[in-house]
N, C-alpha and C positions, 0 to 999 in steps of 0.2 A: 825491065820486064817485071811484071806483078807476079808474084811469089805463089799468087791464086790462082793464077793460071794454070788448067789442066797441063798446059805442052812447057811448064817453068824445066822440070826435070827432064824431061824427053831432050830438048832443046840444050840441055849442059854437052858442050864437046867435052871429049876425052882429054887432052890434053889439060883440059881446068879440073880434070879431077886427081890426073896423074900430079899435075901439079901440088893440089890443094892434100892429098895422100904423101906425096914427099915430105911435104912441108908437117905436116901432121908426126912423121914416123923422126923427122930430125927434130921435133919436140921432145918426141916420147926418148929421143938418145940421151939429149942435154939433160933430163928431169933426173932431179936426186932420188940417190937410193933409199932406202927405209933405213938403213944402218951407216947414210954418209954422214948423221950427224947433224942433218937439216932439222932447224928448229920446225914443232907441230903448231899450227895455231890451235889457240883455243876451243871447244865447240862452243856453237853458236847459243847462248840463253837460254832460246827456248828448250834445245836440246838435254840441257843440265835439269831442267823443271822436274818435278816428280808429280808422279799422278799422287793424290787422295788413295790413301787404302779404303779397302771396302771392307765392312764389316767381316768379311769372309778370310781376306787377309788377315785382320789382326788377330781371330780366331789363332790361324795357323802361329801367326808369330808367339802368341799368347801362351800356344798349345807347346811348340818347340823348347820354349821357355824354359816352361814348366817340368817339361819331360827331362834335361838338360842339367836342370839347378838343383843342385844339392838340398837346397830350401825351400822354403815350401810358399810362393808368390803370392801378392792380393788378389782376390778372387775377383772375377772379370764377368760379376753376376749380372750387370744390364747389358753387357755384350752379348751373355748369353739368351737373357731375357726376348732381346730384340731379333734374334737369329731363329729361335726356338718359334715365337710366333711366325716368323716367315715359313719356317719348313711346317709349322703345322697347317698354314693357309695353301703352300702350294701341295703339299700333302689331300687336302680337301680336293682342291683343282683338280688334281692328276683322278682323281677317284669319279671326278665327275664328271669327265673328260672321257675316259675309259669306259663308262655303263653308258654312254650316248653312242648311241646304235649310227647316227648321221654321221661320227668321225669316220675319216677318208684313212687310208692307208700312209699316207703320209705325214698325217697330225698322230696318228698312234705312233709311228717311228718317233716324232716328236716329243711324246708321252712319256717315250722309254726313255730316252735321252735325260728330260725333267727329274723322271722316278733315278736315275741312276746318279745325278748330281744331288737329290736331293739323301740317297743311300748314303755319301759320300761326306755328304755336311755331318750326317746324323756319326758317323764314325766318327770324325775328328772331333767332334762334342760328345762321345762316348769314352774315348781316350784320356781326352785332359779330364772329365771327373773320378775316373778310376784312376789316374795319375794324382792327383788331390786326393783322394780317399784314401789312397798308398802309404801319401807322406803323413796325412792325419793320424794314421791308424800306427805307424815306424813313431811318429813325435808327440804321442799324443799325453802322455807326461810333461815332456817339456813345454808345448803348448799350453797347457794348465799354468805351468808357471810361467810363463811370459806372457805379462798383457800386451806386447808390442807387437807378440804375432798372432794375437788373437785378433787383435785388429784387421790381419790381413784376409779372416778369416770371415765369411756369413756367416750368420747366426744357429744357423741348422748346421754347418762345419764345427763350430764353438762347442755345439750342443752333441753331434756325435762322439767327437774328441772327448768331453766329460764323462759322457757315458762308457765310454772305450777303455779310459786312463783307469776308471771307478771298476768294469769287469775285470780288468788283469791285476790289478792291486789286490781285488778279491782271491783270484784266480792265486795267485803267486802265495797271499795269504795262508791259504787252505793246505795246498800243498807240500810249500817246504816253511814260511815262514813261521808258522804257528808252533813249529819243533823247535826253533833255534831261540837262543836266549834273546832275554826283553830287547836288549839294546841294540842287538842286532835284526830287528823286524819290521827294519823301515827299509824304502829301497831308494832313497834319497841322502845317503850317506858320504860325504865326501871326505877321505881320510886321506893321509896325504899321499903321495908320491902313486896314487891308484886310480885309474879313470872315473869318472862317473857312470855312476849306475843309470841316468836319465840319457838317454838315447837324444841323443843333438845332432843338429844337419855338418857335415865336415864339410866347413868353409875353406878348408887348404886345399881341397879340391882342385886338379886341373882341370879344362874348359874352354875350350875354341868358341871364340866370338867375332861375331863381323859387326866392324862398327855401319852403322845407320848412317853418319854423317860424319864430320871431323870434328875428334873430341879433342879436351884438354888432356895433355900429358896426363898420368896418373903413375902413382910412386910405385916401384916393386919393393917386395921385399931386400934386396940384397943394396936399397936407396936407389939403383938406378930409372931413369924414367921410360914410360913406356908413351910412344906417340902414335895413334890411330886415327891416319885416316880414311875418310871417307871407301866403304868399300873390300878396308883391308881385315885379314883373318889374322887373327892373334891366338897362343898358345899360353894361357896366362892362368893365374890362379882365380877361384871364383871370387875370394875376397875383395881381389881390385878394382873388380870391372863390377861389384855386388851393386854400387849405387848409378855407373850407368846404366846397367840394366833397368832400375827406377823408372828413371828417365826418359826410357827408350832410346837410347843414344846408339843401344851397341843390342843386337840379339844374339843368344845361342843359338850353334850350330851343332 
């Protein structure tokens, strides 16, 4: 009988179904439990594939980072660059969208939806530069003397930092240092057995991180090694995981 036939189904006696349901239900008896110990296969390839982040994602992971890290990250100015002119084009749209009198009740529901995603962008790119601005403004001494993190840093970030480092020097100047004797009037002093006066990021920091993929071991402090894969959250210090994050291997959480 053709399977396309309207009367295929109609046409089934009961007994081939009671059959074909027995048979079904002393499958479902025999089948392993989840906890007999049955090996899983694999997933299938496609399954394991990861999508391409969208610029919007890496915002977010960018933004978590930063918020996250004791230190103060490279700055992710063509991410920003290229996000920035998106929300100002669909910015445009939505406004011109909105004074056209022909929109339906529908496309303005639409409207709102656009204007509240694009609210949403503009937050999390308000975030992460007042999150940079934080740490500029907390390290902005030590910044001056490290060319390594100046690097991480645009040019306009370099430049506030200078400016910043230069008012509180003054600032500190005026106030108390200009009372206290010569040799004591700097605020770069390191004597021994006493912290430093230059405000530095603490890299002994603890720091939950999920690794991005399956990374290499990495050493802990105590020599033991730490193994992360793909997926898993880790309770570690920031120092060890400092140059997966580089990488992007591993984000904060």
């Amino acid at each position: 009988m053709d399977i396309d036939d309207d009367d295929f189904f109609t046409n089934l006696d009961q007994s081939g179904r009671v059959a074909n349901n027995n048979a079904f239900q002393e499958r479902l008896r025999q089948a392993p439990r989840d906890d007999d110990g049955a090996e899983i296969l694999d997933a299938p390839p496609f399954m394991l594939e990861e999508e391409e982040e969208t610029p919007l994602q890496q915002l977010i992971r960018h933004w978590m980072n930063e918020r996250h890290s004791p230190d103060i990250l490279p700055n992710e100015g063509e991410l920003l660059a290229g996000l920035l002119d998106h929300i100002r084009s669909q910015s445009e749209t939505v406004q011109l969208l909105r004074t056209d009198p022909s929109s339906s009740e529908e496309e303005h529901f639409r409207i709102m939806l656009v204007q509240t995603e694009v609210e949403r962008v503009k937050f999390i790119v308000r975030s992460y530069l007042r999150t940079r601005l934080f740490k500029i403004e907390k390290f902005a001494r030590y910044i001056m003397t490290n060319p390594e993190v100046q690097q991480r840093l645009s040019e306009s970030e370099v430049e506030h930092a200078r400016r910043f480092a230069r008012l509180t020097d003054q600032h500190f100047y005026h106030s108390v240092l200009q009372s206290l004797p010569e040799t004591q009037q700097t605020l770069d002093d390191q004597p021994p057995f006493v912290p430093s006066m230059v405000t530095e990021p603490d890299k002994a920091r603890a720091v939950f991180v999920l690794a991005r993929q399956d990374c290499p071991p990495v050493r802990l402090p105590d020599g033991s090694a730490l193994d992360m894969r793909k997926g898993h959250i880790s309770l570690t210090l920031y120092s060890v995981v400092e140059q997966l994050i580089a990488r992007g291997e591993v984000e904060l959480v």
